[in-house]
C-alpha positions in Angstrom: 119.7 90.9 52.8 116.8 93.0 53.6 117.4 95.0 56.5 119.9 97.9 54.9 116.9 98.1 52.0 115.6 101.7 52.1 111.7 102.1 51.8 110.4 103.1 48.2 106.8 104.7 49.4 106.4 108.0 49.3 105.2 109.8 52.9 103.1 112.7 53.7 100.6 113.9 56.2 97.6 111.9 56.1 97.2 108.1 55.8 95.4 106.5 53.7 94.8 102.2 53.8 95.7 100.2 50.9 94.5 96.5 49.8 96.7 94.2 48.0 96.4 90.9 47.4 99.8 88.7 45.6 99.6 85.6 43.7 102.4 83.4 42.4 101.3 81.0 39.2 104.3 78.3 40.0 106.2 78.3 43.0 107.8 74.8 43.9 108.3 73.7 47.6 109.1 70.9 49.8 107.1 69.7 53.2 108.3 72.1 55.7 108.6 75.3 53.3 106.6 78.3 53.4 106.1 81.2 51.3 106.2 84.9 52.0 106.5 88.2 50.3 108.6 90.4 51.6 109.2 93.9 50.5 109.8 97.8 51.0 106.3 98.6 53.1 105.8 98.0 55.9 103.1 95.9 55.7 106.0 93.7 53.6 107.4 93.3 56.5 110.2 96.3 55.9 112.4 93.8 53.6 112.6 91.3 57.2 111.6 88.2 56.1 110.2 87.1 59.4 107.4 90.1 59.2 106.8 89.7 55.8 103.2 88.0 54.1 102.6 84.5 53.7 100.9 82.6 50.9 99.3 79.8 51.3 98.4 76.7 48.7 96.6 73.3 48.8 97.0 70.0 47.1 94.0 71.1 44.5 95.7 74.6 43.7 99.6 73.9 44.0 102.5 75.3 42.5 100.1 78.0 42.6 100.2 80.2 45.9 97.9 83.3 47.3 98.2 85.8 49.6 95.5 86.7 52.1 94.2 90.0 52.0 97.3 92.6 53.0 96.3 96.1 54.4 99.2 98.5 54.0 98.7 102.3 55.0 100.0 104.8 53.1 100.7 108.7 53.3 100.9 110.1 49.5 102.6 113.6 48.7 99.2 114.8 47.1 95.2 113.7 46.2 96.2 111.4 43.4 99.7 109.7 42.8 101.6 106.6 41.9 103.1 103.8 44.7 106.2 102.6 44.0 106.5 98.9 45.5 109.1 96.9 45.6 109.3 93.0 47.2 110.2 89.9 46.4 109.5 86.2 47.5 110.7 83.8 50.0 110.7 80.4 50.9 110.5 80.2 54.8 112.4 76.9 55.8 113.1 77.5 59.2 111.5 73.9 59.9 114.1 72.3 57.8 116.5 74.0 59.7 117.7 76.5 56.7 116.6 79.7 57.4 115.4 81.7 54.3 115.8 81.6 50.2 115.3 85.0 48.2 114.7 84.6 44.7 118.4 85.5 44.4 118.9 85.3 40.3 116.4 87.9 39.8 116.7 92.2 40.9 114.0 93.3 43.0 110.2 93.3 41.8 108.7 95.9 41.3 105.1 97.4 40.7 103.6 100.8 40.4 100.3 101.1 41.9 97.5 103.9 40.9 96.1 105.1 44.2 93.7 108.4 45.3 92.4 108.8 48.4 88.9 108.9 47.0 89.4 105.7 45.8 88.7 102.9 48.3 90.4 99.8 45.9 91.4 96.3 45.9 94.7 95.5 43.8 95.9 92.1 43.0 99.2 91.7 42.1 100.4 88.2 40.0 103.7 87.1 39.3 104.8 83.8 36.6 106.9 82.2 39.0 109.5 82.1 41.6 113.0 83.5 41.0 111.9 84.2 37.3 112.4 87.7 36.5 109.3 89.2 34.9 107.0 92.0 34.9 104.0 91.4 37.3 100.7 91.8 36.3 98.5 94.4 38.1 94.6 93.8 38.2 92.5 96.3 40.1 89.7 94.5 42.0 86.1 95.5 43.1 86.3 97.0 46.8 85.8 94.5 49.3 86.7 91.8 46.8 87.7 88.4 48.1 90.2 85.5 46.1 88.9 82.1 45.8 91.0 79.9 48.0 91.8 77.8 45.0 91.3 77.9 41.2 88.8 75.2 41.4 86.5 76.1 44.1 83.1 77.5 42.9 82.6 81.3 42.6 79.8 82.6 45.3 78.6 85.9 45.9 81.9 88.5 46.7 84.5 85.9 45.6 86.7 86.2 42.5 88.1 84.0 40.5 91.5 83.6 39.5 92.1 82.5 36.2 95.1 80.5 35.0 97.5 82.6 33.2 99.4 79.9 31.2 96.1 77.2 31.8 96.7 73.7 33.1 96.4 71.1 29.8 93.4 70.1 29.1 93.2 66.3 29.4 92.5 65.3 25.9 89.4 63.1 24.6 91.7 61.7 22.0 89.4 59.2 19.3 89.8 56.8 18.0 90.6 55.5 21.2 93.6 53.2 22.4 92.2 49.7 21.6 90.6 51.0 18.1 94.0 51.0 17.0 96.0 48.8 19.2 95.4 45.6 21.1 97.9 44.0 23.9 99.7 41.1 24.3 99.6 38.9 26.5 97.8 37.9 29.6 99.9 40.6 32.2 102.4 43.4 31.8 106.1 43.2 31.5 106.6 46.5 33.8 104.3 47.9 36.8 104.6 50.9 38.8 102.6 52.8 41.9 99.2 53.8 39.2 100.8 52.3 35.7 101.7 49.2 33.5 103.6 48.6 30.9 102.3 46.7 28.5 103.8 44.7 24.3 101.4 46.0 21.8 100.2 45.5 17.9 98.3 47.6 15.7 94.6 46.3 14.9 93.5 46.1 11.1 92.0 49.2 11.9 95.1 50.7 13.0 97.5 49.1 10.8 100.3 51.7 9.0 102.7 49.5 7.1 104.0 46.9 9.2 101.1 45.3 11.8 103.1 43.1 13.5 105.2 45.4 14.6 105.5 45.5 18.6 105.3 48.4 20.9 105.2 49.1 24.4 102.2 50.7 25.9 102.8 52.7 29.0 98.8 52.3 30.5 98.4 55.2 33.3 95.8 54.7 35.9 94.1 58.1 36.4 91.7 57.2 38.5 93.9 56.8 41.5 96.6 59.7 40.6 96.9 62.5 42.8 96.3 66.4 41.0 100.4 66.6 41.2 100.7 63.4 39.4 97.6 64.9 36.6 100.0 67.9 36.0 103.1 65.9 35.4 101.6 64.3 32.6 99.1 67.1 30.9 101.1 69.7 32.0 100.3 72.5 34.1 101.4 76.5 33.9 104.7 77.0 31.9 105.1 72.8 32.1 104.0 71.4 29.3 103.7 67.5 30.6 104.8 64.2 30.4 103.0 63.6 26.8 103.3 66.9 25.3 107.3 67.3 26.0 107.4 63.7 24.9 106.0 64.2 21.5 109.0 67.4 20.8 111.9 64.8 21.3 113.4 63.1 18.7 116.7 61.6 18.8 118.0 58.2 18.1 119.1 57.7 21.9 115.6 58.9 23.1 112.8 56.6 23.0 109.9 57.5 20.5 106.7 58.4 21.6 104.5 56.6 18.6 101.2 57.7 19.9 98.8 58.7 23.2 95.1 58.7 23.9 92.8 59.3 26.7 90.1 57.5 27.5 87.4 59.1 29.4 85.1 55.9 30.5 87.9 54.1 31.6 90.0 56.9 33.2 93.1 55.7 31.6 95.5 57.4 29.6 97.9 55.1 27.0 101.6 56.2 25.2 102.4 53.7 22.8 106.1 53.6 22.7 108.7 52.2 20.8 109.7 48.8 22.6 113.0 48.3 23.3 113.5 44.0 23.6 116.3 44.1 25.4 115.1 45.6 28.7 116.6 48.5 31.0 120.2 48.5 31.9 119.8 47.7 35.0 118.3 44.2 34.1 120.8 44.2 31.3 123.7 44.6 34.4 121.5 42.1 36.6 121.7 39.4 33.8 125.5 39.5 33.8 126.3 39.7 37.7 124.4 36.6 37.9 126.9 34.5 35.3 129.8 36.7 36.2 129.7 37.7 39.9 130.3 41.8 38.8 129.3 44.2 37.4 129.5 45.3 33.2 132.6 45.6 31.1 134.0 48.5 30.6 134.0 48.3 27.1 129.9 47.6 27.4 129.6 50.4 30.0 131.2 53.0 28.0 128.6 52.2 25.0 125.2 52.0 26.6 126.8 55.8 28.9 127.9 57.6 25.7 124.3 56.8 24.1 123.0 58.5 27.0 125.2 61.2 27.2 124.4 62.1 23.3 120.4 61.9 24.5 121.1 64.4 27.6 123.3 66.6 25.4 119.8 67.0 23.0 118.1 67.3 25.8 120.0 70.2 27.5 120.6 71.8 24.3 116.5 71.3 24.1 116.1 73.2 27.6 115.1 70.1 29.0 116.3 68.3 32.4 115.5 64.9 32.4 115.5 64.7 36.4 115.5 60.7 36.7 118.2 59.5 35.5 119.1 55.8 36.4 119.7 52.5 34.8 116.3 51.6 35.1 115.1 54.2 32.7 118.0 53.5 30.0 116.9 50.6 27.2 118.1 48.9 25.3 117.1 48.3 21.7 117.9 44.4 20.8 116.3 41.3 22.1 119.2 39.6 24.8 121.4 37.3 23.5 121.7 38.7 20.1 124.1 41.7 19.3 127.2 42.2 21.4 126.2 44.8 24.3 129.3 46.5 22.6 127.3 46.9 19.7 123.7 47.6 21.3 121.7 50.6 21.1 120.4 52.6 24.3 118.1 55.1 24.5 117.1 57.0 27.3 112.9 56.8 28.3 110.9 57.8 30.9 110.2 61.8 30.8 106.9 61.6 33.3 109.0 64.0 35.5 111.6 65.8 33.2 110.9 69.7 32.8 111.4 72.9 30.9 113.8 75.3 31.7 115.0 78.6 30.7 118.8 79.5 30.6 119.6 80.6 34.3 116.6 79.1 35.3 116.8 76.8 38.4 114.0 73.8 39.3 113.1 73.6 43.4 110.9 70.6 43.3 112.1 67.4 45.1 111.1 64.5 42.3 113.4 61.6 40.9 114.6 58.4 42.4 116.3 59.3 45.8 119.3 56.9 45.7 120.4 58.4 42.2 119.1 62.4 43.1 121.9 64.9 43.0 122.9 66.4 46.9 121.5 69.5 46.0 118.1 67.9 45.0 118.1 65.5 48.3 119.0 68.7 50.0 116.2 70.8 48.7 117.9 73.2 47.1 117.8 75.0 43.6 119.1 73.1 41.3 119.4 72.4 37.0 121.0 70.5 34.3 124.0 69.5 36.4 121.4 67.1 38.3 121.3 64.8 35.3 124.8 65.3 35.1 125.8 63.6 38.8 122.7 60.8 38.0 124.4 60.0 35.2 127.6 59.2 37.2 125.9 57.5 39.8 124.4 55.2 36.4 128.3 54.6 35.7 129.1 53.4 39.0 126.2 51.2 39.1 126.8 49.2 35.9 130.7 49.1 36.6 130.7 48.5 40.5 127.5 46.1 40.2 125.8 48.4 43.0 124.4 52.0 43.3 127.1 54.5 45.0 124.1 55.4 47.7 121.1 53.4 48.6 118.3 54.7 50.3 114.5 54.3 50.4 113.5 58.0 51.0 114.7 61.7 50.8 114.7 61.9 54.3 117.1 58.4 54.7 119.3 60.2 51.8 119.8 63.3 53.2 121.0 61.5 56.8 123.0 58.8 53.4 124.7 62.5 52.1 125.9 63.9 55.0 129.2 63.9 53.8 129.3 63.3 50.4 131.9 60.4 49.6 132.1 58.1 46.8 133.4 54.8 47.6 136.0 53.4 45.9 137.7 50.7 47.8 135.5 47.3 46.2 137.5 45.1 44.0 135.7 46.4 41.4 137.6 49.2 40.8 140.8 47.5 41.4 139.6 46.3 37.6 138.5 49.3 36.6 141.0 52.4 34.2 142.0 55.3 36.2 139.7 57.3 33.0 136.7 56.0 34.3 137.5 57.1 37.7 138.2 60.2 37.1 135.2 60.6 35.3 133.0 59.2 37.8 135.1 61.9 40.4 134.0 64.4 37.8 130.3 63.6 38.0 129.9 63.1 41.4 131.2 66.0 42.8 128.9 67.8 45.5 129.1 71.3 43.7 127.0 71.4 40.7 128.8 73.9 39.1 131.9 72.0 38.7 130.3 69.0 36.9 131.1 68.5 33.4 128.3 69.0 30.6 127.2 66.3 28.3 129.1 67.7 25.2 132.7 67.6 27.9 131.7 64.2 29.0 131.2 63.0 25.2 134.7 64.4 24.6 136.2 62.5 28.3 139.4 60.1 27.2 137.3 57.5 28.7 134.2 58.3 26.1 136.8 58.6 23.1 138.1 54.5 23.9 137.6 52.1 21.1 135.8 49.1 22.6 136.2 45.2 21.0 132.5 43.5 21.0 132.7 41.0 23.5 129.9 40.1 25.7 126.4 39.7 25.5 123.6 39.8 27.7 
């Protein structure tokens, strides 16, 4: 890619040095990955990627990425002129075994530099994010000037600070605070994860809007033990606006309602009230019935609680939103068991601690989700969008139909030895019961080239989606 570039700096006589530092405000990676600029100087490395600058980060200053000091010499036509530079980054994944990734949707960058050779400056040079086209922000610097190492450490004497473009959240003091307004119930939670419960709640007196005795479920969040990443998922961080405050834009009627959050700062704990959904996820909902029934859903019940989700995805696509872990665990369903026909349920899809903004064209690198229902290209590392929630999804279908998950594995690592060689399985007696529709919509889904997955609107219009069903089982 780089090596037939042609070299945009102007020559002359007598060189001159130049100082540049780069800084990237979100640039997703993986363990093994690297980050380098690499551009038209030769101090870029001449467009090769194996010459070109790295960037480094840490776990207090991540997605966001610096550059050491660069020294570039230069040999303007005249006493006072302009540098044209062009460069662009890449992830280094040689130690994955993948060679290189150029920001590959975007044209080159590019930046014109100011330079004299009276002048002995600094220049730091700040893009958004990777593969996001954008103009870059040029800052001239104090000579001599040194960066922080990251946005947290404590300014000393000859060190700069950089400060956030787009600033991480602010965790909020919310008051009143979670048990003015709401109290628990019972003695332990219904859910738990790695740093949070899941807890029924009322409204106190205090509290009280209408109906007090209506129940909720209150996701309780640990912060105390969370990791920064895990901080930024929920308050957000650069052009990511968080777990609570992406939350609070959704509403749908297949998307579970964020009622309320709060933040309490003696107790390090943050709280979402939600609305409860009595009848559990789906994948208790598909556990209940394999026990009495030896297999997995109906398809009549299958096809009700997937087009809810569908219609919830399509919202969220059409919002610029990718969910990024979809599964049966994180669908619910509305009534209590053993009352309404799962025919005649309501689902809604929860859970959006990792889901994430993007722009059309935009592509996600970060490896997050659930690895036994990730997309290939998401287990693989790679760039990848929308059509990730589109081959979850499937793998949802297959779960609730077959009884079983279409891969199983307990880490990325496992899954990417799992996906070797992408092939569905279709051989149980399941699917002996199963309608060649739903087959062919699972083939559909999960195929290994994102681009030729469905969308949610298609998969809402899908012979198999259009069936009428006959209420029939409950669970």
């Amino acid at each position: 890619m780089g090596c037939q570039r042609q070299m945009e700096i102007t020559r002359c006589g007598t060189c001159s040095t130049l100082s540049l530092f780069f800084h990237i405000d979100i640039a997703q990676s993986t363990p093994g990955e690297h980050l380098h600029v690499v551009g038209s100087h030769e101090g870029l490395g001449a467009w090769d990627p194996e010459k070109g600058a790295r960037l480094t980060t840490n776990e207090r200053s991540y997605p966001v990425w610096r550059s050491r000091q660069i020294e570039m010499r230069c040999e303007p036509e005249d006493s006072s002129t302009v540098l044209v530079l062009k460069y662009k980054y890449v992830l280094d994944r040689r130690e994955l075994k993948q060679g290189f990734l150029w920001e590959e949707s975007i044209p080159d960058r590019e930046v014109q530099i100011p330079w004299s050779q009276d002048c002995d400056c600094v220049w730091l040079i700040r893009d958004s994010a990777f593969n996001r086209e954008g103009v870059a922000k040029v800052t001239k610097l104090a000579p001599g000037a040194k960066l922080l190492r990251s946005p947290q450490q404590e300014p000393s004497e000859g060190l700069i600070s950089v400060p956030e473009e787009t600033p991480e959240a602010e965790e909020p003091t919310a008051t009143p605070l979670f048990d003015a307004k709401y109290s628990l119930v019972g003695r332990r939670p219904f859910a738990k994860g790695g740093f949070s419960s899941v807890w029924r709640c009322r409204r106190t007196a205090q509290g009280s809007v209408g109906g007090a005795a209506d129940e909720f479920a209150a996701k309780r969040i640990d912060l105390a033990g969370l990791h920064v990443k895990g901080k930024r998922c929920i308050f957000g961080h650069g052009v990511q606006p968080g777990e609570i405050r992406l939350h609070q834009n959704l509403h749908h009627p297949n998307i579970v309602e964020l009622i309320d959050s709060f933040h309490d700062d003696s107790s390090k704990m943050v709280s979402l009230v939600l609305e409860f959904c009595k009848g559990g996820d789906l994948l208790e909902v598909m556990s209940r019935h394999r026990e009495k029934n030896s297999k997995g859903l109906r398809e009549s019940a299958t096809r009700r609680a997937i087009k809810h989700t569908f219609q919830a995805l399509a919202y969220l696509h059409e919002q610029g939103v990718v969910h990024r872990d979809v599964k049966c665990e994180n669908v619910f369903k509305v009534e209590a068991p053993n009352t309404v026909a799962l025919e005649d349920c309501t689902y809604k899809l929860g859970d959006f601690g990792l889901a994430a903004c993007v722009m059309p064209d935009e592509v996600l690198m970060d490896q997050v989700g659930s690895p036994s229902t990730s997309a290939p290209e998401v287990v693989r590392g790679r760039p990848y969008g929308k059509p990730a929630d589109m081959w979850s999804a499937g793998a949802a279908i297959y779960t609730l139909l077959a009884g079983r998950r279409p891969f199983e594995a307990s880490s990325y690592m496992q899954m990417v030895r799992v996906m070797s060689k992408v092939e569905v399985s279709f051989t149980d007696d399941a699917w002996s019961r199963t309608s060649k529709a739903a087959v062919d919509l699972l083939g559909e889904l999960l195929q290994e080239a994102p681009e030729k997955r469905p969308s949610s609107a298609s998969v809402l219009k899908h012979p198999w989606c259009q069936r009428e069903h006959r209420a029939c089982t409950t669970s």
